[in-house]
Every structure is written in structure tokens, then in C-alpha cells.
C-alpha positions in Angstrom: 2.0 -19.4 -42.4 -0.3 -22.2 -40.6 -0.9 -22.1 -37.2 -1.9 -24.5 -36.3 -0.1 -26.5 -33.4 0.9 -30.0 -34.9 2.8 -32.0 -32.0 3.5 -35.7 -31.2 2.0 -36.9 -28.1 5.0 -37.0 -26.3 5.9 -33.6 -27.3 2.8 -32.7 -26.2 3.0 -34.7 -23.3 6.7 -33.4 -22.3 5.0 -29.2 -22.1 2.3 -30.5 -20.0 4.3 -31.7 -17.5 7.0 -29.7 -17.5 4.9 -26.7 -17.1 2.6 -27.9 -14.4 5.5 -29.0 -12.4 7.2 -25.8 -12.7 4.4 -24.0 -11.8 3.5 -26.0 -8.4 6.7 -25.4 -7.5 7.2 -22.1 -8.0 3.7 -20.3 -8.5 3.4 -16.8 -6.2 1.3 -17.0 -3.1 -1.7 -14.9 -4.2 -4.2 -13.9 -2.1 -6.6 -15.3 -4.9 -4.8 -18.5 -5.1 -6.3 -19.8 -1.6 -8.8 -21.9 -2.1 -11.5 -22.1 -5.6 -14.2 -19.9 -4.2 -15.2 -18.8 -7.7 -16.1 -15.1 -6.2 -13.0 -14.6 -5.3 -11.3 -15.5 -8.1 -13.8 -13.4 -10.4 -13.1 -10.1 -8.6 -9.4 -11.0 -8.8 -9.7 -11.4 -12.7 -11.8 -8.4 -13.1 -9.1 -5.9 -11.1 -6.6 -7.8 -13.1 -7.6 -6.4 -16.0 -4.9 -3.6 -17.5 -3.9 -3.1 -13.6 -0.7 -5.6 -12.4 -0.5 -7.6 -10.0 1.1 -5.6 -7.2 -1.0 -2.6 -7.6 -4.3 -4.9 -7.2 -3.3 -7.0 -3.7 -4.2 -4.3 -1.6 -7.8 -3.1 -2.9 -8.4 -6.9 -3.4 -7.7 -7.8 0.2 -9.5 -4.0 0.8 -12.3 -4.6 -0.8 -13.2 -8.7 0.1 -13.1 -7.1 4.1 -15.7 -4.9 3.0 -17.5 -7.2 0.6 -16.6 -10.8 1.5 -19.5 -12.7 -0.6 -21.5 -12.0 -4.2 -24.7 -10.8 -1.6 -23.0 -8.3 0.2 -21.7 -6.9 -2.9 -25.1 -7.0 -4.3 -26.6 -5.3 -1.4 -24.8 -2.5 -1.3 -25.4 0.8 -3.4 -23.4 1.4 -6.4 -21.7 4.7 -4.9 -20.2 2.4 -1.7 -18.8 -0.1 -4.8 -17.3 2.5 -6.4 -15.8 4.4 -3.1 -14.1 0.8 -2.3 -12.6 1.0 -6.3 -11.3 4.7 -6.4 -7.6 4.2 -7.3 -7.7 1.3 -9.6 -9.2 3.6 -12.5 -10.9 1.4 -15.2 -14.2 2.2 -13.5 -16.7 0.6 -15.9 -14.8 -2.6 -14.7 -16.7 -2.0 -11.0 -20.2 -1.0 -12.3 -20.3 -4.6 -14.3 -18.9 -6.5 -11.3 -21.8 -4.7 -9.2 -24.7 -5.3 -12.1 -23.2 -8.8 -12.5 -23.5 -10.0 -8.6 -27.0 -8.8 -8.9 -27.9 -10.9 -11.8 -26.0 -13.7 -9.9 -27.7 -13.2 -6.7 -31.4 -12.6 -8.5 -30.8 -15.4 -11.1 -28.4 -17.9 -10.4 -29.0 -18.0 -6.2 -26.1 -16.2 -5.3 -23.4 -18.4 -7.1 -21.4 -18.0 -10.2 -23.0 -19.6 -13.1 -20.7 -23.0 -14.4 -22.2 -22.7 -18.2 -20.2 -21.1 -19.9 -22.9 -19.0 -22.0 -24.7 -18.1 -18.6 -21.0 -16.3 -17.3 -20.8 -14.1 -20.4 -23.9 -13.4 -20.5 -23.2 -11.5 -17.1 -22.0 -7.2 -17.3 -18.2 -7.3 -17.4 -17.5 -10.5 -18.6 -15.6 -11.6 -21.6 -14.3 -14.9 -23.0 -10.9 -15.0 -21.4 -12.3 -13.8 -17.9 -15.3 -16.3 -18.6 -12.9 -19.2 -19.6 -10.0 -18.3 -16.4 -13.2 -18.6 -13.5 -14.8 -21.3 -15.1 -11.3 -23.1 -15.4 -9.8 -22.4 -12.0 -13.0 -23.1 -10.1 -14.8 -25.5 -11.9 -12.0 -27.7 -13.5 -13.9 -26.2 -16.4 -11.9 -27.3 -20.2 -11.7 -23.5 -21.2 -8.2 -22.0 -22.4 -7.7 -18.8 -20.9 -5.7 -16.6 -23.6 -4.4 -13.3 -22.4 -1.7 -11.1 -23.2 1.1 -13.0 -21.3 -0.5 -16.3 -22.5 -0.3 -15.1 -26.1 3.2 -14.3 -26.1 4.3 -17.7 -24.8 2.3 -19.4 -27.5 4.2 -17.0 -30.0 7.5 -17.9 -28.9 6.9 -22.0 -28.0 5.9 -21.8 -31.9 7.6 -19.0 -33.4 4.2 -17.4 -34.5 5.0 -14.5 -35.9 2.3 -12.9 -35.0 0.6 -9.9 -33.4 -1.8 -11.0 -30.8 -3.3 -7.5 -31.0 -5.0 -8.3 -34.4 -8.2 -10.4 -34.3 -7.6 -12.6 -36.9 -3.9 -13.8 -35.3 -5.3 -13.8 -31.8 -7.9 -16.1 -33.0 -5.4 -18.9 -34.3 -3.6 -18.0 -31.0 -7.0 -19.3 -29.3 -6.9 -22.3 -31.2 -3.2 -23.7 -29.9 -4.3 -22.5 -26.7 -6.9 -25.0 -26.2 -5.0 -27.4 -28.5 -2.0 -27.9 -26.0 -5.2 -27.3 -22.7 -5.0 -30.9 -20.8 -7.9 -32.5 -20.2 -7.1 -32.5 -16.4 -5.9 -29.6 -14.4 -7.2 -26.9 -16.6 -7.2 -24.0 -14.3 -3.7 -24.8 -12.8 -2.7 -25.0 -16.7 -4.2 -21.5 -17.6 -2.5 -20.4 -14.5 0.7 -22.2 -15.0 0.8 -20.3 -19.0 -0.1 -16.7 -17.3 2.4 -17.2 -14.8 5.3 -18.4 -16.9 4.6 -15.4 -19.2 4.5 -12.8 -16.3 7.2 -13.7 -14.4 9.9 -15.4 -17.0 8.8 -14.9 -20.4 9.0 -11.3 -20.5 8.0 -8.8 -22.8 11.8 -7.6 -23.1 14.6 -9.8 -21.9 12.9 -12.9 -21.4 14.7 -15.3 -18.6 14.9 -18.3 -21.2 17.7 -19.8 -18.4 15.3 -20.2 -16.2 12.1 -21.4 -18.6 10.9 -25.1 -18.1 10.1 -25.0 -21.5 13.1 -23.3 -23.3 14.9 -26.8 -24.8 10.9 -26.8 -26.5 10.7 -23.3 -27.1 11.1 -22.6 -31.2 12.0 -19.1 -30.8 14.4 -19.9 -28.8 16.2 -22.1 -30.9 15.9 -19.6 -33.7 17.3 -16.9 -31.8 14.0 -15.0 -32.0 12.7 -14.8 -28.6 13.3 -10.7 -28.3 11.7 -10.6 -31.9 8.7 -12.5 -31.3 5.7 -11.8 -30.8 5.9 -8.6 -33.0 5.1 -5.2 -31.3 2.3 -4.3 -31.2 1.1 -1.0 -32.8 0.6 1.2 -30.0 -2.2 4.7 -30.6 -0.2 7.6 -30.5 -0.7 9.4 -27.3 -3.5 12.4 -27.3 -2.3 15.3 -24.9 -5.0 16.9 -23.7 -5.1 20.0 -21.0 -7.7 19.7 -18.3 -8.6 23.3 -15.9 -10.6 22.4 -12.8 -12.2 25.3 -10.8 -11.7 24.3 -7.1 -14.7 26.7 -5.9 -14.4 27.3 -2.0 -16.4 29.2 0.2 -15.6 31.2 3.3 -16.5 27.6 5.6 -14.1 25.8 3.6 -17.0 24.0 1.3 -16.4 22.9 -2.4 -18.2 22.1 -5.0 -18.6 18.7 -7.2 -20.5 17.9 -10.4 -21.7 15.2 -12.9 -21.8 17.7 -15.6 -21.5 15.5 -18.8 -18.4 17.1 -21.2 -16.3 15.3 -23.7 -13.7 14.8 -21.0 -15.2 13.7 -18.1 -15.9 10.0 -19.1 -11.5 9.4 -19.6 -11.0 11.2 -16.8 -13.2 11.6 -14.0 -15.3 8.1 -14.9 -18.7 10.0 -14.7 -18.2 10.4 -10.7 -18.0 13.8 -8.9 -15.5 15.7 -9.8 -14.8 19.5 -10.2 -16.1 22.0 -12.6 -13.6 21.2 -15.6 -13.4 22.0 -18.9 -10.9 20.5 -22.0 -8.5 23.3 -22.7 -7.5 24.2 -26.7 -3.7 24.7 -27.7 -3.3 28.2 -27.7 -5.7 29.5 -25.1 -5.5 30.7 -22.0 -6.5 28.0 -18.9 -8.0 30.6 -16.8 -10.1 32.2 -19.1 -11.4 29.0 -20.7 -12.5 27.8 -17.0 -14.2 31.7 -15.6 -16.2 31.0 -19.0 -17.3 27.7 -18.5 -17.7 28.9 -15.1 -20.5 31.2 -16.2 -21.9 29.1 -18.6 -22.7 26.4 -16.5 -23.0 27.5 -13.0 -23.9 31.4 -13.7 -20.3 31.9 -11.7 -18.5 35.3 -12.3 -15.0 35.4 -10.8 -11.6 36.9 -12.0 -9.7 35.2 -8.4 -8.1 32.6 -10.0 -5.3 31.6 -7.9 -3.2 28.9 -10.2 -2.2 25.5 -8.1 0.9 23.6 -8.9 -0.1 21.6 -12.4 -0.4 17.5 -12.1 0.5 15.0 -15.0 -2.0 12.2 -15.4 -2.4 9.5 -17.8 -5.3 7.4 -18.8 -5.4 4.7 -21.3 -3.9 7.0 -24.5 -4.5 10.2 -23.5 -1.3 12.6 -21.6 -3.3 14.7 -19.9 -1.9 17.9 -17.9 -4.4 18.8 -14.9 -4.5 22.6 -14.2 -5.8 23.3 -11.2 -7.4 26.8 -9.7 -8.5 27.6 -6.3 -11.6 30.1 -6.9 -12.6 31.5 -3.7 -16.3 32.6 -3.6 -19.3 34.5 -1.0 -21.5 31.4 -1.7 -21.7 27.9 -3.5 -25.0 28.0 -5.3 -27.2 24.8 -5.1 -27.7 23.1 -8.4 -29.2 20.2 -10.0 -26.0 17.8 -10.3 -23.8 19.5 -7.9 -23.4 18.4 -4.5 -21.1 21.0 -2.0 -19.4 19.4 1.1 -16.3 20.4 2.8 -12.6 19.7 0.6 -11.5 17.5 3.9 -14.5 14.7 3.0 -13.7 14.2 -0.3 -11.8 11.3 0.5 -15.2 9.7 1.4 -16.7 10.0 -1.4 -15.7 7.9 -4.7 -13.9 10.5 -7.3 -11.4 9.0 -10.0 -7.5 9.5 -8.9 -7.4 12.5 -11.7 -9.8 14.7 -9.1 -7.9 13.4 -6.1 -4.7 15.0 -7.7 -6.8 18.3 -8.9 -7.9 18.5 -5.0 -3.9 17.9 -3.5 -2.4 21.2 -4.2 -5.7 23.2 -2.5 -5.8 20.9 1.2 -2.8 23.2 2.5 -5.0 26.1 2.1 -7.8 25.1 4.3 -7.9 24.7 7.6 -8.8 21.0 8.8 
């Protein structure tokens, strides 16, 4: 089947303004929707990414009070970044924003580069990001296509499609900056995210309420739950994680960057906890006193078991087993670092250590 859009002008006409009407009437007061300060919009679209809207106000608002412009950010050390992100996961996503204001600050004088080939050309930043900053702050003609715009193009056109596959999302690009008016761009990209996040739904989508539905091609084929078709989700990899919370009589732990197969999912190559993967069939405790004494020369049969903690990151189910290993004396290591359990909060560890380190607080003193 074609897709390519084919539409009268008043058709086309008729979506433009219906959509942009609906939208200035009813978009959501973002914090990011304030002014067109291209920084602020960037960092919105890079927490954005596979983290919703909710979850993100509150480290966005967070994180402009402790970095309010590109410098600032680019001043500070890569650790203080990453202590400001802990909790939104994704943590490659704050590296690139922190190498990317750099390169904007050393190459572009501290502001967001309009050309298009000049944004992705920056760490972090993709065609839809690239195309949604350009568009909101520089009126730029990019179509931004994401998941939620994707969908709406499936159903205004009964695409049977599965935005998922390259070749489909590519000819889902195309109608997207076939129906993109030449004025208003960014309140148009926002205008399609918006309709798709808040009324045409992944499941149950409000077509009573859509200014487009009367337009809409799934609709009037009944198709709307059907289309666009689901996508084919990985199976989920469970996976079994022991942590060794090593405490000595003064209440100190201990943290590495030891590299392992896991640590990249889980702990984002920050500091975390001794931890090793543990094989179906073996026994959690013995599998973490090896490692133990493989890779810190630790021997220790007190392994007191904490309370277990689910945790999941992008397909894997992971079960966190957590033991409290009291010991004489911490040793000092290349790549460990030993500082008491209450500051871990300062430092900038993934949410999977944070939930290893809840179960041991009640028992140390504070």
C-alpha cells in the first residue's frame, strides 16, 4: 500500500487549522512551554525521551535551578550533572547533554546551533529531537515524528503500519512534513505530540473529543483500536543481581566502578556496590563471597540477607538481592571509593543502588 499523503488543499487546509486551534486552546501549561529559550526546550526534549511527562517536571524545574543556562551546565563536572539526573535512569541521555553544552559553549558561543546539520552533529541528538528544538525555537520547517506523532498519522490515514520498523517509519516521515505548515511549525509539532498524548491514545482513544475525528480514516473504518499495529515488543530477560553492602564498625561502605556485564543496564557505569549477575540455579550468597574474593581479596561467610527489590530497566526484570556484609576494615582500592551509607544520597548512583542501599539504612546509626 502507498503512503503517501494525497490531499486537496482544503483538506489539507481544514487539519491545519483545526489542529492548531485545538491545541491553543487546550495545550498543558508546561514548564517548557514558557517562552522559546532553545536551552530549555532541548533539556526538556532530552528528559522526554522514554520518561513521561509527569515524571520529568520535577528534575526539569530541579535541575534549570541548579543549571539555569548552556554555560553553567558546561562549567560544571560531569559527576555534579549526573548527581542532578539520578532518578530519571537513561543516563547516557545526561553525559551527551553535558558533552553537547560544551561543544555549544566552545563552538557555537554558548547558543544552540539553528543549522540543522550543526544540532545533530552535537552528543545526544537525533533527527526528531534535532527537528522538535529547531522547530519550536527557531520557527524552523522540520517535522518532528515521534511515537505519539506516528500513531496519529497511522490513524488520520489508516497506515497500517508499524512505526517501529524503519522502512514504515520512514514513509511516516514523509506525511509528517507533507501535512507540516509552512508557518507555525513548532506549535504544529507540538499541537501532533500533544493530540497523540493526551487524546489519541495508545488504547481507548478519546475520538469524541478529537478535532480531527470527522477527518480521521481509521475512524471512519472502525479501526482506530487496530491501528497502528503493535509493535513487537523483546521478550523480557530476568536477570538476578547480589550486591554486597560491606560496612565497617564506623558505619562506612564501600562503592565501585568495577566493569561486569551488568553494570552498564543497571548501575549506568556510576558507583555502585560490589555486584555480581547471579545464574538460575545457584546460590546468591555464594556467588557474591566469590566475587567478593576475586575482586576485592574479601573473605566473609556473614551474609546477612536484606529484603529483595524488583527493578526494571529497558527489557530486563531484574530481582536485586541485597546482603549486608559486616567487616574489621574496608580495604582501599583502585576504583573503590568508601564513605559512610548516610552520604550516599550525595553522590550520583542509578535508582537500582539506591534500592540495594534501602533495606541496610535501619541498621546504621545516623
Amino acid at each position: 500500500m502507498a503512503h503517501t499523503v494525497r490531499l486537496m488543499p482544503r483538506q489539507l487546509a481544514a487539519i491545519r487549522r483545526r489542529l492548531l486551534a485545538w491545541y491553543r486552546a487546550n495545550r498543558r501549561a508546561l514548564p517548557w512551554r514558557k517562552g522559546r529559550d532553545p536551552y530549555r526546550i532541548w533539556l526538556a526534549e532530552i528528559m522526554l525521551q522514554q520518561t513521561r511527562i509527569a515524571a520529568v517536571i520535577p528534575y526539569y524545574e530541579r535541575f534549570l535551578r541548579r543549571f539555569p543556562t548552556v554555560e553553567s551546565l558546561a562549567r560544571a563536572r560531569a559527576s555534579e550533572v549526573l548527581k542532578h539526573w539520578a532518578g530519571l535512569g537513561y543516563y547516557s541521555r545526561a553525559r551527551n547533554l553535558h558533552r553537547a553544552a560544551r561543544e555549544i559553549v566552545r563552538h557555537h558561543d554558548g547558543k544552540f546551533p539553528k543549522a540543522l546539520d550543526a544540532a545533530l552533529a552535537l552528543p545526544g541528538i537525533g533527527r526528531y529531537t534535532a527537528a522538535a528544538i529547531l522547530s519550536i525555537a527557531f520557527d524552523a520547517p522540520l517535522a518532528a515524528l515521534d511515537g505519539n506523532v506516528a500513531r496519529v498519522l497511522a490513524r488520520l490515514f489508516a497506515f497500517r503500519v508499524d512505526p517501529s520498523d524503519v522502512k514504515q517509519k520512514h514513509k511516516l516521515a514523509e506525511a509528517s512534513q507533507q501535512l507540516l505548515p509552512s508557518y507555525s511549525p513548532g506549535d504544529w509539532n507540538q499541537a501532533m505530540m500533544e493530540l497523540g498524548e493526551t487524546v489519541c491514545t495508545p488504547r481507548a482513544p478519546h475520538c469524541e473529543v478529537c478535532p480531527l475525528a470527522n477527518l480521521c480514516r481509521a475512524k471512519a473504518l472502525n479501526l482506530a483500536e487496530k491501528i497502528p499495529s503493535p509493535r513487537r515488543k523483546p521478550a523480557s530477560v530476568p536477570m538476578r543481581i547480589a550486591a554486597a553492602i560491606l560496612l565497617d564498625p564506623q558505619g562506612r561502605i564501600l562503592l565501585t566502578k568495577f566493569p561486569g556485564r551488568h553494570d552498564a543496564v543497571l548501575f549506568s557505569r556510576m558507583w555502585q556496590f560490589p555486584a555480581t549477575e547471579v545464574a538460575d540455579g545457584l546460590n546468591p550468597a555464594s556467588t557474591l563471597a566469590r566475587n567478593l574474593r576475586a575482586t576485592l581479596g574479601i573473605a566473609s561467610n556473614h551474609f546477612a540477607a536484606l529484603p529483595p527489590a524488583s527493578h526494571a530497566v529497558t527489557f530486563h526484570k531484574l530481582t536485586l538481592l541485597p546482603y549486608l556484609v559486616r567487616v574489621e576494615r574496608i580495604p582501599h582500592l583502585p576504583g573503590c571509593r568508601t564513605l559512610p551509607l548516610s552520604k550516599l544520597s550525595d553522590l550520583a548512583v542509578s535508582s537500582a543502588t539506591r534500592k540495594i542501599a534501602h533495606g541496610a539504612l535501619k541498621f546504621v546509626p545516623r
